[in-house]
C-alpha angles and dihedrals in degrees: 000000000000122000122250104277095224084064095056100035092092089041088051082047097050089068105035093045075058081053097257115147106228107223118210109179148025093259088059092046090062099042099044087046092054090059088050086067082089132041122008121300134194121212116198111186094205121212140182081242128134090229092049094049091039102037118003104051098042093037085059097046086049097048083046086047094048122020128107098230126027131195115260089240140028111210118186130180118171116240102219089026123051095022104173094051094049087047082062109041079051082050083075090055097043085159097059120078116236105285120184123213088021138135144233141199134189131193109199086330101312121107109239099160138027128175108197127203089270098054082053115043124067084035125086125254090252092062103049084041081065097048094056102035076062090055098047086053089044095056099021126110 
């Protein structure tokens, strides 16, 4: 069962006043993964978890903040809230097991690099910042 809205609202704001574009249902997803076919796109699969509050979402404002190169767009569902739009965002990385808090990034549609829950938590927020601040130099243009 979802969480109250009113509980999850600060951890959604967390990410789009980062300038990701929160995406709610199945319709969004594709739309918003048509345009990733060019450019470079994150994915942050948001959670209510501790590793998400203590080291996802500050280690990516961080890497956005810092970081030399950024994707050209910040895509965000929430995993335990808006369900059917995380199934399908999922629905683009068929081969990876559900991971929440986790990370995605495309290259002209295509995943070339995925940081999972376990790659996040038990870290702080300035060391998973750096791994994807490499990645954005890896895939950027």
């Amino acid at each position: 069962m979802p969480y109250s809205p009113m509980l999850v609202k600060p951890m959604r704001e967390e990410l789009t006043e980062a300038g990701f574009t929160e995406l709610l249902d199945p319709d969004a997803v594709d739309a918003a993964m048509e345009k990733a076919k060019k450019g470079l796109t994150l994915v942050a699969i948001n959670s209510v978890t501790g590793c998400a509050a203590g080291m996802a979402r500050p280690g990516v404002r961080i890497a956005l903040e810092e970081a030399a190169k950024r994707p050209d767009q910040l895509l965000t569902v929430f995993d335990e809230q808006d369900i059917e739009a995380t199934a399908r965002m999922r629905s683009y990385f068929p081969d990876i097991p559900p991971s929440n808090p986790s990370f995605a990034l495309f290259k002209d549609g295509e995943l070339v690099a995925f940081i999972p829950r376990h790659r996040i938590e038990g870290r702080d927020a300035r060391a998973l910042a750096a791994d994807l601040a490499a990645s954005f130099e890896e895939y950027g243009d």
